[in-house]
C-alpha positions as CSV (number, residue, x, y, z in Angstrom):
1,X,112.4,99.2,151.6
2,X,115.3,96.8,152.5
3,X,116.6,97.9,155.4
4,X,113.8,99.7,156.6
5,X,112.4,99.5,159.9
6,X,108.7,98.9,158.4
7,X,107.5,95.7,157.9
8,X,107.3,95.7,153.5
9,X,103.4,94.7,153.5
10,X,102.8,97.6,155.9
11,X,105.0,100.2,153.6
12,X,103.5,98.6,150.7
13,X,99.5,98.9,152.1
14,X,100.8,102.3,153.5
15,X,101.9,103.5,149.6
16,X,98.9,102.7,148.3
17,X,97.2,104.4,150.6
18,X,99.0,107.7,150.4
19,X,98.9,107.2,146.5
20,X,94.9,107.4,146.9
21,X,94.7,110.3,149.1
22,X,97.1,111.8,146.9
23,X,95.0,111.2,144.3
24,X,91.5,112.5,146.2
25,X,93.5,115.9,146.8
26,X,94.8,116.3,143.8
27,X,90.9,115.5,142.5
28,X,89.3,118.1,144.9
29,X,91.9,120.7,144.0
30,X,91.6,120.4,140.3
31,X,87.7,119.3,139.5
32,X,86.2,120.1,143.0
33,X,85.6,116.2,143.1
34,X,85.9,114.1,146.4
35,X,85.6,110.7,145.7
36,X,86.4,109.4,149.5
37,X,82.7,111.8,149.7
38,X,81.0,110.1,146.9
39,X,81.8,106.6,148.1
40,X,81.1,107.4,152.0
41,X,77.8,108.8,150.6
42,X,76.8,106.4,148.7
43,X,77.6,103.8,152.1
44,X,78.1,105.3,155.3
45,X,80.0,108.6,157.0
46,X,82.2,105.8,158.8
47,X,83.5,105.1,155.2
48,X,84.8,108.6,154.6
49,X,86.0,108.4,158.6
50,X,87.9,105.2,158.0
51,X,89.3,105.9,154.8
52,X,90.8,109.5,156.0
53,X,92.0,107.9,159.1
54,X,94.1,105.1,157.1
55,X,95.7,108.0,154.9
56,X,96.9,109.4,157.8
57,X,98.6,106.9,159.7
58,X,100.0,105.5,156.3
59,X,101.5,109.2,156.7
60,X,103.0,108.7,159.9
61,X,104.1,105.2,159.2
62,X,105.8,106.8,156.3
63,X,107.2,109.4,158.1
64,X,108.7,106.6,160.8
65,X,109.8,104.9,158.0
66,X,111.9,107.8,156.1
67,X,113.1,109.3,159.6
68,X,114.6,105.9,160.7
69,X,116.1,104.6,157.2
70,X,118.0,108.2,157.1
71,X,119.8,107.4,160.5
């Protein structure tokens, strides 16, 4: 975002980030399907850990990043 207080290849990584949860949710709610579980299975727990934890602080950096641009 041009004038944002993010750094554009953190919003970017962040976007895609919250596009994939997004996309996990929306998964789990409509076909009962979690794909961060099927790849952290098929791995290791610290998968499903790591990827949950990313989607969350994309959230928060995307908060930051909407709270500060609308000042």
């Amino acid at each position: 975002m041009a004038g944002s207080p993010i750094p554009d290849p953190l919003g970017r990584i962040a976007h895609v980030l919250l596009v994939i949860g997004g996309l996990n949710w929306g998964l789990v709610g409509l076909l009962n399907t979690n794909l961060v579980k099927i790849i952290a299975d098929a791995s290791a727990d610290i998968v499903g850990t790591l990827v949950y934890t990313l989607v969350g602080l994309s959230a928060i950096i995307s908060l930051i990043d909407v709270a500060m641009a609308s000042k």
